[in-house]
C-alpha positions as CSV (number, residue, x, y, z in Angstrom):
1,X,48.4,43.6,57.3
2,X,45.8,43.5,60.1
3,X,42.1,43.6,58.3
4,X,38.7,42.5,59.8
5,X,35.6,41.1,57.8
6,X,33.2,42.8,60.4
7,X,33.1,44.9,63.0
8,X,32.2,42.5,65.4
9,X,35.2,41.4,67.6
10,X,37.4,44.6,66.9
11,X,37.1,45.7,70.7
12,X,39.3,42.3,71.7
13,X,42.0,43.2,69.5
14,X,42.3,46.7,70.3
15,X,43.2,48.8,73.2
16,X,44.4,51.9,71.5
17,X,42.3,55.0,71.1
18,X,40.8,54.7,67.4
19,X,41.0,57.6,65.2
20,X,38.2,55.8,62.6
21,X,38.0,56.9,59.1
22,X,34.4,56.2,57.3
23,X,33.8,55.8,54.1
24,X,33.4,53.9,51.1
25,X,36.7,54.3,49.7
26,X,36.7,52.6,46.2
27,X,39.7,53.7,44.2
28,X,41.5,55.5,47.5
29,X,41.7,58.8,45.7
30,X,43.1,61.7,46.4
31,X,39.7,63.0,48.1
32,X,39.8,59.8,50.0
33,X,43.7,60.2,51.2
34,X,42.7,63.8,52.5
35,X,40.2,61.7,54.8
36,X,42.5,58.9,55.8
37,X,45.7,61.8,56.7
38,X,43.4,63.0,59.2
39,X,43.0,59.9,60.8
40,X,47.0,59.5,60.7
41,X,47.6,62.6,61.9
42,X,45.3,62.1,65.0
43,X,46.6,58.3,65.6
44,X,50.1,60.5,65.5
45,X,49.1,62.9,68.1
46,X,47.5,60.7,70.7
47,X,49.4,57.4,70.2
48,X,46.3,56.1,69.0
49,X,45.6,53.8,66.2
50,X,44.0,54.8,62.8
51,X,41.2,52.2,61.5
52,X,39.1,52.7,58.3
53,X,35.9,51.4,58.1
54,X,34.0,50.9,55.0
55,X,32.2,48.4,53.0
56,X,33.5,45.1,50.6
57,X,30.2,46.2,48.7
58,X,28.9,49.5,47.1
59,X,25.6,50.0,49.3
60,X,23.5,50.3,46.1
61,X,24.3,46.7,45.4
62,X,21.9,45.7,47.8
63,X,19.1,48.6,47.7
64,X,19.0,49.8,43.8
65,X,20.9,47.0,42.1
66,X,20.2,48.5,38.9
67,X,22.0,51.5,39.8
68,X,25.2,49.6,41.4
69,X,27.9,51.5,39.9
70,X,31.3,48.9,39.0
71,X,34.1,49.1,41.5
72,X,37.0,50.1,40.8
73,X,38.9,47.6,43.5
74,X,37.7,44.6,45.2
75,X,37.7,44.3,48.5
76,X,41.4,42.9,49.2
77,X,43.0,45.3,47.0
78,X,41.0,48.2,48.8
79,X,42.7,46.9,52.0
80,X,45.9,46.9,50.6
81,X,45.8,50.8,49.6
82,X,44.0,51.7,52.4
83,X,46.9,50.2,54.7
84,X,49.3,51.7,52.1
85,X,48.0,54.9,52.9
86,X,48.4,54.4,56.6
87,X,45.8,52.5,57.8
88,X,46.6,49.9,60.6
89,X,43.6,48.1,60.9
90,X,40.9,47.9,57.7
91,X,37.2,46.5,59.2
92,X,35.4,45.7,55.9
93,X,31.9,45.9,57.6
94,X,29.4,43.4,55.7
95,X,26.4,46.0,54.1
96,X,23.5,43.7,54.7
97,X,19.5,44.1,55.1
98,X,20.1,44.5,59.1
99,X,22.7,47.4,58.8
100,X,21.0,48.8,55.7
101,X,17.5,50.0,58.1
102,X,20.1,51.1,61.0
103,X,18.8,54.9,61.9
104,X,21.1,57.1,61.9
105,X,20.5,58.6,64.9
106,X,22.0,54.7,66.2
107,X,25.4,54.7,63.9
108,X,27.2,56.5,66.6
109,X,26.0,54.5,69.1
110,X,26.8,50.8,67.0
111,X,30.1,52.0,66.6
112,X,31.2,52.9,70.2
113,X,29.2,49.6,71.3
114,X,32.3,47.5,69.3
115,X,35.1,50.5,69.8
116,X,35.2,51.0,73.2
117,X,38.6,53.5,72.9
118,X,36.5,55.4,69.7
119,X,38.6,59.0,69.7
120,X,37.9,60.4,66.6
121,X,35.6,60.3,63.3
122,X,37.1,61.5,60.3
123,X,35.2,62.0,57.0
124,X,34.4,63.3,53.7
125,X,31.8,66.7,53.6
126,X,29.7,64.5,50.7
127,X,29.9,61.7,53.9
128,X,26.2,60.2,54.5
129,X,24.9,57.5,56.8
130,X,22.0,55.6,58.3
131,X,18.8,54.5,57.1
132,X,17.9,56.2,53.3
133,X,21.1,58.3,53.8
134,X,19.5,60.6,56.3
135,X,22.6,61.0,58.3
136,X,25.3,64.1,57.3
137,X,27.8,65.7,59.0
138,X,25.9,67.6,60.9
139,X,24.1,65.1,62.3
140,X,27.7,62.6,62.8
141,X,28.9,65.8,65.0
142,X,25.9,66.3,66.9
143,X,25.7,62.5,67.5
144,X,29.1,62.1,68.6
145,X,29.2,65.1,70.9
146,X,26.6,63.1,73.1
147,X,30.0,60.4,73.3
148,X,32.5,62.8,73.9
149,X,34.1,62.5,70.5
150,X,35.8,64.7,67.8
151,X,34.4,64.5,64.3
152,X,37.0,66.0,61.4
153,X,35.8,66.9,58.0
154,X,38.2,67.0,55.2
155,X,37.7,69.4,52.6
156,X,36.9,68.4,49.2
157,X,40.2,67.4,46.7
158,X,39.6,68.6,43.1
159,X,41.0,68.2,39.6
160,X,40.0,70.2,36.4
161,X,36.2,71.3,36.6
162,X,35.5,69.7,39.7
163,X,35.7,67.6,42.5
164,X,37.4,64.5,42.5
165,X,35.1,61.4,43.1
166,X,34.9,57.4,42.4
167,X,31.7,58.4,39.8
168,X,34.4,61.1,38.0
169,X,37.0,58.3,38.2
170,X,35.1,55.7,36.8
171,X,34.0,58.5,33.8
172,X,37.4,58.9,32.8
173,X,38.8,55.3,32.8
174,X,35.8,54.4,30.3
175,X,37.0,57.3,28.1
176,X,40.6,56.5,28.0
177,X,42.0,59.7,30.0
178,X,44.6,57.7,32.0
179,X,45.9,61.5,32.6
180,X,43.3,62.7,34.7
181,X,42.6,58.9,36.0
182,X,46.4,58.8,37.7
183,X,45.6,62.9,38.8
184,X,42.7,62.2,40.5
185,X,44.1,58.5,41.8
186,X,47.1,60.4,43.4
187,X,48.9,57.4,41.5
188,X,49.4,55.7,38.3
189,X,46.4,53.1,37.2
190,X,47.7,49.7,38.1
191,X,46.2,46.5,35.8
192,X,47.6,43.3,37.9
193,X,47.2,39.5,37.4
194,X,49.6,36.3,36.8
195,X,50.4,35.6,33.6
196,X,48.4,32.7,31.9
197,X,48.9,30.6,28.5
198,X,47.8,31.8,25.6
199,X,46.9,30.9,21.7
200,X,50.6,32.3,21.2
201,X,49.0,34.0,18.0
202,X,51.2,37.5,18.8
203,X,54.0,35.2,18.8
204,X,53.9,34.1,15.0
205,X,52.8,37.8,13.6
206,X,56.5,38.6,15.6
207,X,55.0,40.8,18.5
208,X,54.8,38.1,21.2
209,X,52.4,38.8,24.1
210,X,52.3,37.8,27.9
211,X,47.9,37.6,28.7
212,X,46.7,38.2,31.7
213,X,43.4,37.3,32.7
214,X,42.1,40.6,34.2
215,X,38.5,41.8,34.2
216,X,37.7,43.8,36.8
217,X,33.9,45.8,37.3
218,X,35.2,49.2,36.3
219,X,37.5,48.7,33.6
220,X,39.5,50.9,31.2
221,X,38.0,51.3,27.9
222,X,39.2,49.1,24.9
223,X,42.5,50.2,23.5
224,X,45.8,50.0,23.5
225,X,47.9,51.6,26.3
226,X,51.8,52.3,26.9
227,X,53.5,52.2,30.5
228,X,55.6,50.4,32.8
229,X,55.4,46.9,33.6
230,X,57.0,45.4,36.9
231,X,58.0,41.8,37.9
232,X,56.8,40.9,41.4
233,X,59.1,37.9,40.9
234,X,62.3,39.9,40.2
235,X,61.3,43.6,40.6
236,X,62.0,44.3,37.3
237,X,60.5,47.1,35.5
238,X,60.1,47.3,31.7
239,X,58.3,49.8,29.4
240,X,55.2,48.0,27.4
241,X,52.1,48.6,25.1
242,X,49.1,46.7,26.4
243,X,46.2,45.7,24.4
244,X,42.9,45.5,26.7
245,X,39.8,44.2,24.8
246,X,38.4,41.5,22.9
247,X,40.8,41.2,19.8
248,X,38.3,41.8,17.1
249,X,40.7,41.1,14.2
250,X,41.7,37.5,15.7
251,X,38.8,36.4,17.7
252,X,35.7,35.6,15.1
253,X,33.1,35.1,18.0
254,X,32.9,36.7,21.5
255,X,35.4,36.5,23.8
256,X,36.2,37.7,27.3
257,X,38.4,40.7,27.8
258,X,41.9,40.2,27.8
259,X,45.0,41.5,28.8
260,X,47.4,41.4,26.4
261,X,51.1,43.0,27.1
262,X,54.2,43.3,24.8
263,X,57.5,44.0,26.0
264,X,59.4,46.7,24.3
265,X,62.8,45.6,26.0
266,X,63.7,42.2,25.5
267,X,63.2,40.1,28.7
268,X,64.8,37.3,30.6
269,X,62.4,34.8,29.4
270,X,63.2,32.3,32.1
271,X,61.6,35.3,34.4
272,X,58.8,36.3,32.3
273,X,56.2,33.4,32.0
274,X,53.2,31.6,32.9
275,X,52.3,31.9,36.7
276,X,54.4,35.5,37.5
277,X,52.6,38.3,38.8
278,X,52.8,41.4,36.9
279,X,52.1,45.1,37.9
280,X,51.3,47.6,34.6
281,X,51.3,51.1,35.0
282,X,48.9,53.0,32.6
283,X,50.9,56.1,31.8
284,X,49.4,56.8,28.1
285,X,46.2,56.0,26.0
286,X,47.2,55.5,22.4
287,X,44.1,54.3,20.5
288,X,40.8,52.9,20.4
289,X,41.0,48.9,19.8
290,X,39.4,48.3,15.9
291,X,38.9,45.3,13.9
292,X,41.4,45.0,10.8
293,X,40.7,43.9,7.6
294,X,43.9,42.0,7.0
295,X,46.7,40.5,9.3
296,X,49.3,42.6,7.7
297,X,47.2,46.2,8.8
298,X,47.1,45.1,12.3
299,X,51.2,44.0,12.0
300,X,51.8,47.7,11.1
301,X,49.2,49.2,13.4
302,X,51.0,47.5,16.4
303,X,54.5,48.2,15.0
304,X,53.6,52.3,15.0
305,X,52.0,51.5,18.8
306,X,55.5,50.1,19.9
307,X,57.3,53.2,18.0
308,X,54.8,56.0,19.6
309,X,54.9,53.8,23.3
310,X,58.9,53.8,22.8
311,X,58.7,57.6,22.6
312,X,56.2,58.8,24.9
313,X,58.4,56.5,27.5
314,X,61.3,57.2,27.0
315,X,61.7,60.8,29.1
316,X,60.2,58.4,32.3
């Protein structure tokens, strides 16, 4: 995968014409894929290359930190989708003072000064740009015209009541609607990490665990989930409840969010331990996590979590 921290330098690697998709892309939703098949479609037609630009940061980071909202991917798993999606290049534009106070009536220009073979701009209709956000589509077409390029809108995706965006997204993961988080993703919620050591306390209550250390900004709310699980190490894939929180009836004191995953298949051990990567696919939300008042009531609780997982997963 080809991917650039800046723009800077892109003209020496490419001599292709550059169907460039803009935007800031966090989750690559379905809204967002409507926006990146354009690009594909035009790199198709004209033997050209399609590039998506974006940011490794949310813009409000640096101008209304207090309003930042949490990402729902870093920066190198943003890549990753984004190429997944069809991308051949990803430039990962640093959002800094400098390009923060560009005018919009310069973006245009910035972009054909470092993309010499610039074909096409493809966007979102909710795309804005420039200084304060001045810039709309209106203004990209009218700017582009003076280059001799072809902007493409894509029309807005939508699920249920609306239209599907990062903000609606990020609402429903911190409700526990996987449902409508895999509609509007296009694909089903993926937690990822290597497995690390643990206290081994799910071992001795007979439901043993394999933690992952996995806190990302925008997380799921705290609860137990049932889905797939897959073995980057082996490619196996095995249905699993998932505990995501703090452990309220084991940890006394405050704790960081953990990732804690039970197999409802018996594994190869020797294939599932400390320092494999695992993939878990959020299918279902069964519960809210709660504090217990005795070992033996969280035992059952997580015993009727297995047996409701087992049957909710079972048609997959």
């Amino acid at each position: 995968m080809k991917k650039f921290c800046s723009i800077e330098g892109f003209e020496e690697r490419n001599r292709q014409a550059v169907m460039l998709a803009l935007g800031m892309f966090d989750g690559v939703h379905v809204g967002h894929q409507a926006v990146l098949n354009l690009a594909v479609e035009q790199a198709n037609a004209f033997a050209g290359t399609a590039v998506a630009f974006s940011f490794p940061m949310h813009p409000s980071t640096l101008l209304r930190p207090e309003q930042a909202p949490p990402l729902l991917m870093n920066p190198e798993t943003k890549a990753k989708h984004l190429i997944l999606k069809g991308m051949q290049e990803v430039i990962l534009q640093p959002f800094d003072h400098e390009f923060s106070q560009m005018e919009a009536t310069g973006f245009v220009e910035f972009l054909c000064a470092h993309i010499p073979t610039l074909h096409t701009l493809c966007i979102g209709k909710n795309f804005r740009f420039g200084k304060n956000r001045i810039g709309d589509h209106l203004l990209l077409r009218e700017s582009a015209n003076a280059f001799g390029l072809q902007v493409l809108v894509a029309e807005s995706e939508s699920w249920g009541d609306g239209p599907i965006s990062s903000s609606r997204i990020r609402a429903a993961l911190e409700e526990g609607r996987i449902g409508d988080v895999n509609q509007m993703l296009g694909r089903k919620y993926l937690m990822e990490g290597m497995v690390c050591s643990g206290n081994a306390v799910g071992r001795t209550i007979g439901f043993p665990t394999l933690n992952l250390n996995w806190n990302p900004q925008a997380h799921p709310c705290f609860g137990v989930y049932a889905g797939m699980v897959k073995n980057l190490r082996n490619d196996q894939k095995l249905p699993a409840v998932a505990n995501y929180g703090v452990r309220p009836t084991l940890e006394k004191s405050s704790c960081e969010p953990l990732l804690e995953i039970h197999l409802l298949v018996e594994p190869d051990t020797e294939q599932w331990r400390t320092g494999v990567e695992l993939h878990m696919e959020l299918d279902f939300f069964l519960r809210p996590e709660k504090a217990f008042a005795a070992l033996d009531d969280l035992k059952a609780q997580i015993q009727s979590d297995k047996n409701q997982a087992l049957e909710l997963l079972s048609p997959l």
